[in-house]
C-alpha positions as CSV (number, residue, x, y, z in Angstrom):
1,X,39.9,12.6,-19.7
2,X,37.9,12.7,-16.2
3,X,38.5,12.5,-13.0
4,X,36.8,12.0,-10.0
5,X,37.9,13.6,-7.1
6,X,36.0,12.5,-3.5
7,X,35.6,14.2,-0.5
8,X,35.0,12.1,2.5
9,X,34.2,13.7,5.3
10,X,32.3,13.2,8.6
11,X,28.9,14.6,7.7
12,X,29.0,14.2,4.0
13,X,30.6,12.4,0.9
14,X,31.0,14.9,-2.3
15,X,31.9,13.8,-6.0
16,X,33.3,16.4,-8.0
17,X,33.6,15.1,-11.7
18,X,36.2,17.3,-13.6
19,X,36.9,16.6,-17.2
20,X,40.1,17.7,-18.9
21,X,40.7,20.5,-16.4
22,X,36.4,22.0,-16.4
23,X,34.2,21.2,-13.7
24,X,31.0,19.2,-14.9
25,X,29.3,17.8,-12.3
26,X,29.0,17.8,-8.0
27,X,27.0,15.2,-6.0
28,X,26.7,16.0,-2.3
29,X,25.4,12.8,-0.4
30,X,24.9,13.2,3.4
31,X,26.1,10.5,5.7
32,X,23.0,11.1,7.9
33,X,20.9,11.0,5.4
34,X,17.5,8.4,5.0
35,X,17.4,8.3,0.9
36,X,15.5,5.6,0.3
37,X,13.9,6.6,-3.5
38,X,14.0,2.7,-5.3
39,X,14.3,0.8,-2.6
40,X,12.2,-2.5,-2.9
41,X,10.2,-3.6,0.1
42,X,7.8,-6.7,0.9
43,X,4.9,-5.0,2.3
44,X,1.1,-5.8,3.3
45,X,-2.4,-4.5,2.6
46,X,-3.7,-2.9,5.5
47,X,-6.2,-0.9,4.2
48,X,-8.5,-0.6,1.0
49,X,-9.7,2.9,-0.6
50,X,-11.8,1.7,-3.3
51,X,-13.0,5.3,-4.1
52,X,-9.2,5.9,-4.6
53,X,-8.5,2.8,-6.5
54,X,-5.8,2.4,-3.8
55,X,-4.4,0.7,-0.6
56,X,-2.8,1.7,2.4
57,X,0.5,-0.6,3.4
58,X,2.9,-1.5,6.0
59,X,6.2,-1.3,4.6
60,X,7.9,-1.3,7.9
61,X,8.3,2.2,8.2
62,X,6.7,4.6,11.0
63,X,3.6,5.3,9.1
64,X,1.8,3.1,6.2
65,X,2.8,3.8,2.7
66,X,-0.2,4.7,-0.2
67,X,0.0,2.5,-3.2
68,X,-2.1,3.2,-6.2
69,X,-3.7,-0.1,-8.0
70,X,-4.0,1.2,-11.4
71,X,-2.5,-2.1,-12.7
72,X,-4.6,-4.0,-10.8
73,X,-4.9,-6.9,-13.6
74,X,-0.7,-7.1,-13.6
75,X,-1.2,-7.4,-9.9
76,X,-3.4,-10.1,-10.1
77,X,-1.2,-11.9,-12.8
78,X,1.6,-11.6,-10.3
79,X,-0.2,-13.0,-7.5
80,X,-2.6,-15.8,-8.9
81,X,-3.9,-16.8,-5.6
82,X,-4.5,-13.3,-4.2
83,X,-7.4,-10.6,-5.0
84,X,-5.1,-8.3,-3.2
85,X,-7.4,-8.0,0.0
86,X,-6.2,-6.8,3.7
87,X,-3.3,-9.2,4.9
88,X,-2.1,-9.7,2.2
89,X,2.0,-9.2,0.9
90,X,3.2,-7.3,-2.2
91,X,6.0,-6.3,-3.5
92,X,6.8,-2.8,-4.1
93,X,9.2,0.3,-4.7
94,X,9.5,3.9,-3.2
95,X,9.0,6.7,-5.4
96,X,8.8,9.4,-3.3
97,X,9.1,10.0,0.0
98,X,7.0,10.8,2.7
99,X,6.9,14.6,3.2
100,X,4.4,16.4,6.1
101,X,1.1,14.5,6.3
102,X,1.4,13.4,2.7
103,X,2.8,9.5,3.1
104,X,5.5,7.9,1.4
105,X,4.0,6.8,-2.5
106,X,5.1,3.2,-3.9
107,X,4.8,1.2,-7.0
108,X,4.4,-2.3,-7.9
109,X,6.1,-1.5,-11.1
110,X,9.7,-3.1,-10.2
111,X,12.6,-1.4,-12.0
112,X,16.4,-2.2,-11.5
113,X,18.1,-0.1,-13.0
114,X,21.7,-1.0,-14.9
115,X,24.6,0.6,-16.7
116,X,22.6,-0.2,-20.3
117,X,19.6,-1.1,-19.3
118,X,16.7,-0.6,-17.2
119,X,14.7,-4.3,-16.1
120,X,11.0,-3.2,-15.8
121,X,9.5,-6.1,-14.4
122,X,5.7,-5.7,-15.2
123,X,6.7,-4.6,-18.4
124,X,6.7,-6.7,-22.2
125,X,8.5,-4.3,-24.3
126,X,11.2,-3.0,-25.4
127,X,11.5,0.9,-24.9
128,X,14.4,3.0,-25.7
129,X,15.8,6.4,-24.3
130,X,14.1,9.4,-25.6
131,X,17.7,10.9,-26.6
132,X,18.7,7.9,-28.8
133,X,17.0,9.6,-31.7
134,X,18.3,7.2,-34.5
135,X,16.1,5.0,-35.9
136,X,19.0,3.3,-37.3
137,X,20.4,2.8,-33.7
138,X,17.4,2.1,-32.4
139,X,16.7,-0.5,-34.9
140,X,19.8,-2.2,-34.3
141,X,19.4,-1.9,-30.7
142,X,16.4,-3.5,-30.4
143,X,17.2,-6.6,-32.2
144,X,20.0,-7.2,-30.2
145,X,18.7,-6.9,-26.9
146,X,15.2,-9.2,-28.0
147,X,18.0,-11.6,-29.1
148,X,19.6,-11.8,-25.7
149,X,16.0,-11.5,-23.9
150,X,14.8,-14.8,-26.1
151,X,18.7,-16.7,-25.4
152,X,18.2,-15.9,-21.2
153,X,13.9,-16.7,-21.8
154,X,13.2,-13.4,-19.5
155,X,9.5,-12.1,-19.4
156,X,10.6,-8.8,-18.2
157,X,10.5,-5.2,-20.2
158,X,13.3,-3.3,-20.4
159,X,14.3,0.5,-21.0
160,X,17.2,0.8,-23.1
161,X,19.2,3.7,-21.5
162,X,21.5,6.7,-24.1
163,X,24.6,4.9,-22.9
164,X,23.9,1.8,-24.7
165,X,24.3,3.9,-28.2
166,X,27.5,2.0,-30.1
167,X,27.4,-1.1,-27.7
168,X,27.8,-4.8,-29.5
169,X,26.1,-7.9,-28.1
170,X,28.9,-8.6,-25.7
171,X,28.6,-5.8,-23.4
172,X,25.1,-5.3,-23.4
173,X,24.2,-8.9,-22.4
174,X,26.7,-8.8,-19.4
175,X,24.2,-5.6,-18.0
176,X,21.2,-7.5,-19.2
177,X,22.1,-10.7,-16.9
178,X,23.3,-8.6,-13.8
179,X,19.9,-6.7,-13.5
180,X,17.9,-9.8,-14.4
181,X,20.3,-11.5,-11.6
182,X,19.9,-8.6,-8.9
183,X,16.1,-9.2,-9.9
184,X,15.7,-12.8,-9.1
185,X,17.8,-12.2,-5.8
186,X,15.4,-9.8,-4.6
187,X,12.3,-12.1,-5.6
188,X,13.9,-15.1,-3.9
189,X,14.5,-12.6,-0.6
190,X,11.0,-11.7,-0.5
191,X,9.3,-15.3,-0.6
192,X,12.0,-16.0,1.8
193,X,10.8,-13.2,4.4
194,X,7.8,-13.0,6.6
195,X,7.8,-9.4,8.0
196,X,7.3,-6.3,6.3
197,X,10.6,-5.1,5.5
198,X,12.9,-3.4,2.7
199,X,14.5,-6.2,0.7
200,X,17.2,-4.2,-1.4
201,X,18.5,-0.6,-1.0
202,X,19.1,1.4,-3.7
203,X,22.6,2.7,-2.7
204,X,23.9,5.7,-2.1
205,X,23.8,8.2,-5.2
206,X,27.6,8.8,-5.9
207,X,28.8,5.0,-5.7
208,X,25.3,4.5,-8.0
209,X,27.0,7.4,-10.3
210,X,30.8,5.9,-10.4
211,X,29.5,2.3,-11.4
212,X,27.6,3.9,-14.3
213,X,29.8,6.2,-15.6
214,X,33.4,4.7,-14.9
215,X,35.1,3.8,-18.2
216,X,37.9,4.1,-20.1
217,X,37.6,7.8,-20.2
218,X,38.0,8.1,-16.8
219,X,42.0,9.0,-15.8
220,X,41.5,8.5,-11.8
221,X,39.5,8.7,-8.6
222,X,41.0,10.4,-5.5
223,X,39.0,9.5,-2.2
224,X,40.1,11.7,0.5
225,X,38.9,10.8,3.9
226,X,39.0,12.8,7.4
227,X,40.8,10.0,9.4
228,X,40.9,6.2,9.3
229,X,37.5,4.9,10.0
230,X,36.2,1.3,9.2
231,X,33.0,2.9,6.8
232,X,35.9,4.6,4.8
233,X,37.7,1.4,4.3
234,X,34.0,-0.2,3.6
235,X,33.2,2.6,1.1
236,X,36.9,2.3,-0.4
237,X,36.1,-1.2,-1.1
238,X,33.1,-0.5,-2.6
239,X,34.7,1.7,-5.4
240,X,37.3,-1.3,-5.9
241,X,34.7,-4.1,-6.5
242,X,33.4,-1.8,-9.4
243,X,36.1,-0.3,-11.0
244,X,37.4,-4.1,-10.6
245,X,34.4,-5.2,-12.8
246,X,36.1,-3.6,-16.1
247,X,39.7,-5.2,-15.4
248,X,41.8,-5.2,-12.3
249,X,43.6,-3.3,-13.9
250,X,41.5,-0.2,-13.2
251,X,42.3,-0.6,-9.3
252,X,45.7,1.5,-10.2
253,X,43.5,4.4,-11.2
254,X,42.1,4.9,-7.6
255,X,44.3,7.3,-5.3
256,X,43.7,7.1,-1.3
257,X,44.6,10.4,0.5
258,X,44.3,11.2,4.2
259,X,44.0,14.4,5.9
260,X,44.0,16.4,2.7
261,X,41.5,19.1,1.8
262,X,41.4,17.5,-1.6
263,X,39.1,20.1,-3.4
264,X,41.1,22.3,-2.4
265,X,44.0,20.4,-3.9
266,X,42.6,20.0,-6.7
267,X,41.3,23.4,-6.9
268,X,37.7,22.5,-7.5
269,X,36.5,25.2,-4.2
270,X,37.5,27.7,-6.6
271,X,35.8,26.5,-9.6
272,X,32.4,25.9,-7.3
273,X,31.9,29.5,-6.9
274,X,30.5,30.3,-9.7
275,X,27.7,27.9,-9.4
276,X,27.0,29.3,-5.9
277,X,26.8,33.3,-6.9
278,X,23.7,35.0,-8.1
279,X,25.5,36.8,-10.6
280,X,27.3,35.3,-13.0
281,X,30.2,37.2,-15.2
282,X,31.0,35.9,-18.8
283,X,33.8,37.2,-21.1
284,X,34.1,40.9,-22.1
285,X,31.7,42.0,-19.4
286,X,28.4,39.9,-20.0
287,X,26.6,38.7,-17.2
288,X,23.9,36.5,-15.7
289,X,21.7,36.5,-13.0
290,X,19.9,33.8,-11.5
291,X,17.1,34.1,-9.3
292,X,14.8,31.1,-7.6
293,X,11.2,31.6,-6.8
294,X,9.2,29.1,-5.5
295,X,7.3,28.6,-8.7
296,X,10.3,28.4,-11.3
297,X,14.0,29.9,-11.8
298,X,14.5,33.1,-13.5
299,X,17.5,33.9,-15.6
300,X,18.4,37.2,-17.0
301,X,21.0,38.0,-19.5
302,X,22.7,41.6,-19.7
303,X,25.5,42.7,-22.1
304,X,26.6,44.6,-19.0
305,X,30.4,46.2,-20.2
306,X,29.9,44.4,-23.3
307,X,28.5,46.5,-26.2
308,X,30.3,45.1,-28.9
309,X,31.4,46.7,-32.4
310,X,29.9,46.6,-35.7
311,X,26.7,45.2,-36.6
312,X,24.5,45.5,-33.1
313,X,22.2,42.1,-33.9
314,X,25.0,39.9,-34.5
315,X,27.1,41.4,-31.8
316,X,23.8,40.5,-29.2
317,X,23.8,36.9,-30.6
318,X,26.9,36.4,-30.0
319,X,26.1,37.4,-26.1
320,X,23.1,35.3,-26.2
321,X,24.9,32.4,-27.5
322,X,27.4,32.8,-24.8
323,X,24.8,32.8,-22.1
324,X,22.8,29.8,-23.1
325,X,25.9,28.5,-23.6
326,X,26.8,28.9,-19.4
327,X,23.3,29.0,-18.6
328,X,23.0,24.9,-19.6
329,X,25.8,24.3,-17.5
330,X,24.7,26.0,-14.6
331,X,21.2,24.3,-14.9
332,X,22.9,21.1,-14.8
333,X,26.0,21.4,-12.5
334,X,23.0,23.0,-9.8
335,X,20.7,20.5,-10.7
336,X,17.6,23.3,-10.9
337,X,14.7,20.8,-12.1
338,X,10.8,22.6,-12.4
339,X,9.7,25.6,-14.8
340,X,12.8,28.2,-16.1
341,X,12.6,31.1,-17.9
342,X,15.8,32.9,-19.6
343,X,14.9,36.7,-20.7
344,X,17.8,36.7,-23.8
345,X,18.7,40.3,-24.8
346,X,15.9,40.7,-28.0
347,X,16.7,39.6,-30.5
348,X,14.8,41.0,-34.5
349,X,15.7,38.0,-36.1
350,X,14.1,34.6,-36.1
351,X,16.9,32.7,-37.0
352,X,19.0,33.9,-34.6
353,X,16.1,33.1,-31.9
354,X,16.3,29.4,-33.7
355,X,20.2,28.9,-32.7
356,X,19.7,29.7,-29.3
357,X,17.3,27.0,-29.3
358,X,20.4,24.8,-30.9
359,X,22.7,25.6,-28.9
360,X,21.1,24.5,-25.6
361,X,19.4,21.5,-27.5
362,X,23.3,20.5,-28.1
363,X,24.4,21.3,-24.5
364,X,21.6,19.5,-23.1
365,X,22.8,16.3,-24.9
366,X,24.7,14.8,-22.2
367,X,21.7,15.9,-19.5
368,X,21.2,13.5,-17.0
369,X,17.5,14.5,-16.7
370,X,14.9,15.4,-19.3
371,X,14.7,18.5,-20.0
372,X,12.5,20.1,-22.7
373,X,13.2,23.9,-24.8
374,X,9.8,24.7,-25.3
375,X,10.7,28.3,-27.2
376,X,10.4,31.4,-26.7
377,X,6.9,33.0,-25.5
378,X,5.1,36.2,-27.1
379,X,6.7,38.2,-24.2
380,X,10.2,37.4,-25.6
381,X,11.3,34.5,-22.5
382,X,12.4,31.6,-23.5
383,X,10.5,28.2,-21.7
384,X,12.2,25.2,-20.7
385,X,11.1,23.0,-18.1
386,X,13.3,19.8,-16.7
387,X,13.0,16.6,-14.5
């Protein structure tokens, strides 16, 4: 079973998700922070780059936003009586943020994002997780979700996300009309508004987090807070109102504590520290070491105290097993995204180079992010890369 255990405090809010007693995740979410990936803004056309295929907009920000027209003829669809010239409004979404002198980059490509399902709203079909790998599953899938998409007559696409794998009708078309809801809400707000301006706000990332991953396998949620402040009480409420969507009965599973240093409670400081150190100990004296560059991360694996008895290639394979074993988890609890390289102890054998290549394929399962084992190079290093 998991828990969530929250730490509320002044400058930030951290989620620490543990399940049954090992540490798997940590979300750190300042409260001064300006995240504003996915929101969805009415903006204008202030400036055409026709060399660029592109325009520069006012989204209400400090500086105008670059939008790329690639799908100009969806655009145009869209907006019937518009060519998309200078005053003029679209709608659009962030996806990445303005950084230096390079401006903030937006798409016209909608997506609302649910606990099954993603609503792409320029998009026709339907697409489907890259880790559902069935094509049984996918199949059956499918035909479910163009049953409910003919039944609510939306012209939307839609993304069918991993979590949707073993879902019946019933629970799937409950996500379905809530993004297609949420969807016509923010279309209806942007005919209704004049100004450029954001029309819906992504969120912040751990209440985003709790409302697609709370479920029956979750045991409880402890929110510790500093003091008694009327954002906690706001935030508190926002947990409720979702946990409150599965049954009210789930509202006994939330724990309020006050003045508490809850991960130290819960004893979550101590599990942290292994995700913060450069060196990494495993059993019998094995250790890691990782090391970030600006170009990639760089893992190396040493037997350290750990020779081992009998046979020398089996007794490596087991350390190497070990390590990519840890080394998935440490990828994912520190979120390291980009270009990684693992230096394995060598290894003669093939095979045994194959099921270290299973063993993080497996681990990598439950990745929230794509990540990729590309093998191992002639120099020995195995390549991954990840979102």
């Amino acid at each position: 079973m998991k828990q969530f255990i929250i730490e509320n405090f002044v400058n930030a809010k951290k989620l620490a998700v543990i399940n049954s007693g090992r540490f798997e995740k940590i979300i750190i979410e300042s409260n001064f922070s300006n995240n504003r990936i996915n929101n969805i803004y009415r903006a204008k056309i202030v400036k055409k780059i026709p060399s660029m295929d592109a325009v520069f907009i006012d989204y209400g920000g400090e500086n105008n936003g670059f939008l790329k027209l690639e799908n100009l003829n969806k655009l145009e669809a869209l907006y019937p009586n518009s060519s998309l010239n200078i005053g003029d409004n679209v709608m659009v979404q962030l996806i990445k943020e303005e950084k230096g002198l390079k401006r903030a980059k937006f798409s016209t490509d909608i997506s609302i994002q649910g606990r099954y399902v993603v609503l792409v709203s320029n998009g026709e079909k339907i697409l489907f997780s890259s880790k559902i790998k069935s094509s049984h599953e996918r199949n059956r899938l499918g035909s479910i979700v163009e049953e409910i998409i003919s039944e609510l007559n939306v012209k939307s696409g839609f993304i069918i996300r991993t979590e949707s794998i073993g879902l019946e009708k019933d629970r799937l078309k409950k996500d379905i009309e809530k993004v297609c809801k949420e969807y016509a809400d923010i279309q209806r707000l942007y005919e209704q508004k004049f100004e450029p301006e954001c029309i819906f706000s992504s969120g912040g990332e751990i209440l985003k987090f709790i409302e697609f991953n709370f479920g029956d396998n979750v045991e409880k949620i402890v929110c510790s807070f500093e003091g008694s402040f009327a954002k906690d009480e706001i935030f508190l409420e926002d947990i409720k109102n979702i946990v409150r969507g599965d049954g009210r009965e789930n509202l006994t599973k939330i724990v309020k504590l006050s003045g508490v240093d809850v991960f130290e409670l819960y004893g979550i400081n101590n599990m942290l520290k292994k995700y913060k150190a450069r060196k990494i100990w495993m059993d019998k004296g094995a250790y890691i070491v990782i090391d970030k560059t600006e170009a990639m991360t760089v893992v190396d694996v040493n037997s350290g105290r750990n020779i081992g008895t009998g046979d020398y290639e089996n007794a490596i394979l087991n350390i190497n097993l070990s390590a990519a074993s840890e080394i998935s988890d440490q990828i994912m609890v520190r979120d390291i995204s980009g270009i990684i390289l693992v230096d394995f102890i060598d290894m003669k054998k093939e095979e045994n180079r194959e099921k270290i290549i299973d063993e993080m394929n497996r681990k990598f399962g439950c990745d929230d992010r794509k990540s990729k084992i590309h093998g191992f190079t002639k120099l020995g290093l195995l390549e991954i890369s990840r979102m």
